[in-house]
N, C-alpha and C positions, 0 to 999 in steps of 0.2 A: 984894341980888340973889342971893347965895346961897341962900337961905331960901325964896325964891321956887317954890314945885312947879311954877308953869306955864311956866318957862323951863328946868326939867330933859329929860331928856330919854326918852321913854317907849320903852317896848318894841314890838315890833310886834304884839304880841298889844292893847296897851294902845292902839295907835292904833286899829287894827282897830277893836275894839271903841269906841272914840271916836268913829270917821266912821260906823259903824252898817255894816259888812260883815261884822260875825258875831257872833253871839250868847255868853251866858255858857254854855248848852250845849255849844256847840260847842267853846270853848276848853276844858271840865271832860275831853270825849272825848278831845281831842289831847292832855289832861293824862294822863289815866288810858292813853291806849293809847302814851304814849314811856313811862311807868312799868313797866307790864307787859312793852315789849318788854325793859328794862333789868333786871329781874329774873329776865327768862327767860334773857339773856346772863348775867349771874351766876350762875344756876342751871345751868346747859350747859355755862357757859364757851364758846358757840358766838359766832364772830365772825362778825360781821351785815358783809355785803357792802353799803360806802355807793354806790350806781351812780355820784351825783353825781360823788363822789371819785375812781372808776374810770373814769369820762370824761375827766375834767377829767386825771388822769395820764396817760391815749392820748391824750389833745390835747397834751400837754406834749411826749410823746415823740415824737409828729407834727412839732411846729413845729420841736424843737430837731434834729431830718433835715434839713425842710426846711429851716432857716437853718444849717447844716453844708456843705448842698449849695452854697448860694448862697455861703457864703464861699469854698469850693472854686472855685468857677465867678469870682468878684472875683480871686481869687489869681492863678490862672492866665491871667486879664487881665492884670493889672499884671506879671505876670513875661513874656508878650509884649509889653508896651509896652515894657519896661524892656530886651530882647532888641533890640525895632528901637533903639531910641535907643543899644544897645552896635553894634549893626549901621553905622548910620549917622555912630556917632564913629568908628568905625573907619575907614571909607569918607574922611570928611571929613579926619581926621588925618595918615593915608596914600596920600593921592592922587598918581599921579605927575602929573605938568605935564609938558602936548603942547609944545613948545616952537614946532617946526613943525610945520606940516599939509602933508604934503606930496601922501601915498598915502594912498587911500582902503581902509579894510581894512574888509572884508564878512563878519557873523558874523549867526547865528541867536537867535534869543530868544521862544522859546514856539512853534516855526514858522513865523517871520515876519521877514524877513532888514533885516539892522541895518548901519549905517554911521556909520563912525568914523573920523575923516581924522587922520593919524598919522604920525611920521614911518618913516623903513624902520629906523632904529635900532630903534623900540618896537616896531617889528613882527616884527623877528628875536629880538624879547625875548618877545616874546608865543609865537611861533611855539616858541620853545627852551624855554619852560615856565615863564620867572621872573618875567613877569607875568600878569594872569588880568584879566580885563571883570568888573566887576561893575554889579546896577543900583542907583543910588544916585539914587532915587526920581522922578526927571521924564529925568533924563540917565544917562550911561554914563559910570564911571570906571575909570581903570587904575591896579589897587595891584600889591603883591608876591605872588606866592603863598604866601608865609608867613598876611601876612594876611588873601589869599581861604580858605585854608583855615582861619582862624578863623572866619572870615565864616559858612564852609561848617557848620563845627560848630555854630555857634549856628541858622541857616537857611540852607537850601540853595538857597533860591529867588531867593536875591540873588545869587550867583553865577551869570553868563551863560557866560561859557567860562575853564575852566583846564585848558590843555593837560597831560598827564602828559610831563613830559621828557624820562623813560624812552625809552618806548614811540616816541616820536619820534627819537631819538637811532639806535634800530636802524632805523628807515624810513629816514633820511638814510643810513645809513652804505649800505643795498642799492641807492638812490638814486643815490649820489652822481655818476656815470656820467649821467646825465641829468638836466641841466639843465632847469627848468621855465623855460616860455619866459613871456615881461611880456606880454602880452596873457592869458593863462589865469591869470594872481596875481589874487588873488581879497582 
């Protein structure tokens, strides 16, 4: 099997010429004219620009962009996925429990007003700033503002209301002299 010539493997000059798509002239000129340009580069020392090759390298540095980009764009996927799912253990881990429902407490969410049956403990707790509404994906929960404001750093969009304490603390105290009446508790 070795020894066999018809089972080697021929050149493509040799097949060419086998199937009958070009003559022995023809391959003598393609002889004679890579000979000539190889001796003019020896003689010159000029380097012959292969296009092929210079395609084929702007295709390379084309694709290895565009698959740059697209890992870029994957990453950044997975690091929002990876953000709801910190988002939403957080929500889950943290939730306080309604115990009662007693008072309906009415908040805003994208301008469009939300309700929340609560007791009036959670609601002086919400009101005083120590805890915050967040949405935690079909429904509404109440965690601590420690971790609405983690919440808030990772996305701020899950965050419905976190009263500042502060800022609250000086409106009661000009307040306090007037009593808000139970019919306008909101």
């Amino acid at each position: 099997m070795k020894g066999n010539p018809a089972l080697k493997k021929l050149s493509l000059q040799e097949q060419l010429l086998k199937t009958g798509l070009t003559n022995e002239n023809k391959v003598k000129q393609v002889r004679a004219e890579k000979r000539k340009q190889v001796k003019k580069q020896q003689k010159n020392k000029l380097d012959t620009v292969d296009e092929a090759k210079l395609l084929a390298q702007q295709a390379k540095v084309k694709q290895q962009e565009k698959d740059k980009q697209l890992n870029q764009l994957r990453q950044q996927k997975d690091q929002k996925k990876q953000q709801l799912a910190q988002i939403f253990q957080l929500i889950k881990g943290n939730k306080v429990v309604i115990d009662e429902d007693t008072i309906a407490y009415h908040f805003s969410d994208q301008s469009k007003v939300k309700t929340l049956y609560i007791s009036e403990a959670i609601r002086q707790k919400i009101i005083s700033g120590r805890l915050a509404i967040v949405n935690a994906q079909s429904d509404y929960a109440l965690v601590s503002t420690m971790i609405a404001e983690k919440i808030q750093a990772l996305d701020d969009r899950y965050v419905v209301l976190l009263l500042n304490h502060t800022s609250n603390t000086i409106e009661d105290e000009n307040y306090q002299d007037y009593p808000v009446p139970d019919d306008l508790i909101w």
